[in-house]
C-alpha positions as CSV (number, residue, x, y, z in Angstrom):
1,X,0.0,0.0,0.0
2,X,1.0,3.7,-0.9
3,X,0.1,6.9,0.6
4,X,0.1,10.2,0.7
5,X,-1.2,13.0,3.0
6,X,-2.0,16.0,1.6
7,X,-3.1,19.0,3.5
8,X,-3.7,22.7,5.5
9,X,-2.2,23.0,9.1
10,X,-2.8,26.5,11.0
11,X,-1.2,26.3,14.3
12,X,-2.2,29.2,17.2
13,X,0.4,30.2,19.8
14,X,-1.7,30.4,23.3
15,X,1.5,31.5,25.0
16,X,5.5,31.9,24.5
17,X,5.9,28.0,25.1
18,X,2.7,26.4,24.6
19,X,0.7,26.6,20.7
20,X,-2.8,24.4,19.3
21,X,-2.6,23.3,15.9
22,X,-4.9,21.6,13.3
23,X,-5.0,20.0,9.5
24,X,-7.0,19.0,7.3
25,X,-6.9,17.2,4.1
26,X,-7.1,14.1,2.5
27,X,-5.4,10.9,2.3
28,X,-4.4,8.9,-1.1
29,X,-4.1,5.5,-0.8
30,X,-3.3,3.1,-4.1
31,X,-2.8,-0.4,-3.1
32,X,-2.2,-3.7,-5.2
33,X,-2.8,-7.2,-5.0
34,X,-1.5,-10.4,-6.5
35,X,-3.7,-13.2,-6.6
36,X,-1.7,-16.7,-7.2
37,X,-3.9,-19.9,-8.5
38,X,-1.8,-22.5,-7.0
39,X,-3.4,-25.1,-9.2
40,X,-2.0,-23.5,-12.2
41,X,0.5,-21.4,-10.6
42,X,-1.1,-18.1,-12.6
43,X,-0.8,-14.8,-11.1
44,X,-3.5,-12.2,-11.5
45,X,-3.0,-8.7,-10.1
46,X,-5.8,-6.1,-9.1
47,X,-5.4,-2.6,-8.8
48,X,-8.3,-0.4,-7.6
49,X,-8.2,3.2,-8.5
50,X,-6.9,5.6,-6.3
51,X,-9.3,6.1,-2.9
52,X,-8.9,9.5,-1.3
53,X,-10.3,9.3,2.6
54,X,-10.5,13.2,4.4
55,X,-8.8,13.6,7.2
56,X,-8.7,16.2,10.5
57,X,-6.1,16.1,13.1
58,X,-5.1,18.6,16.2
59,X,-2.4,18.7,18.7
60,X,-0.4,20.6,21.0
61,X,3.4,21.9,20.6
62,X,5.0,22.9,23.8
63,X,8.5,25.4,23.1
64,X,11.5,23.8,25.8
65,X,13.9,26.3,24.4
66,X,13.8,29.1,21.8
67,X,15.2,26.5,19.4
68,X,13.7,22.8,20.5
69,X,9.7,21.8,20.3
70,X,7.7,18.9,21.1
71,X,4.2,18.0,20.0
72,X,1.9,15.5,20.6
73,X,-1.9,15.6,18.1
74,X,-4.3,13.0,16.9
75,X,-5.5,12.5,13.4
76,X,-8.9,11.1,12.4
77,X,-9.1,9.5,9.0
78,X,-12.7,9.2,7.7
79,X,-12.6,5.7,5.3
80,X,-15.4,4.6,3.2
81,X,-15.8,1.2,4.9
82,X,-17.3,3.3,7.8
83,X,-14.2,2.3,11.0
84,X,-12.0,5.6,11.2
85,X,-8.2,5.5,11.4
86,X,-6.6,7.3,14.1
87,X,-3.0,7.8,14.0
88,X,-1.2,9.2,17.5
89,X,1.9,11.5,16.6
90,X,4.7,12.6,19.1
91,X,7.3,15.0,17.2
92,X,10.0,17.3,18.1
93,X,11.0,20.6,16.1
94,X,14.5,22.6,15.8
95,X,14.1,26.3,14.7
């Protein structure tokens, strides 16, 4: 499976060291499958089209220095067979 996030983030500074931020977008996924016969040993690949799920995610970013971040957010991928993915992210930043 491939994929790609595409996307808007705005992020809002609440205080010298601590800011809210929040995407949104959408997710392309392409995926293939081989399908082997093993009575005749064929091999028969399928690949869908590309599927494009939205997605919306927020977080936090807390400042330790003037140069190092950390942040912590969620992101909620809506899918077309109805169960959400949610991805956790923990990240740190260098200005």
């Amino acid at each position: 499976i491939q994929r790609l996030m595409v996307g808007l983030r705005s992020t809002v500074p609440t205080s010298n060291w601590l800011a809210v931020f929040a995407r949104a977008g959408a997710r392309a996924s392409k995926e293939k499958t081989t399908i082997t016969d093993t009575s005749t040993n064929e091999k028969t690949v399928k690949e869908p089209p590309l599927q494009w799920d939205p997605y919306a995610d927020a977080g936090l970013q807390l400042a330790l220095s003037n140069i190092i971040a950390v942040s912590a957010g969620a992101t909620y991928i809506f899918t077309d067979h109805g169960k959400p993915d949610v991805q956790y992210t923990l990240g740190a930043t260098l200005k």
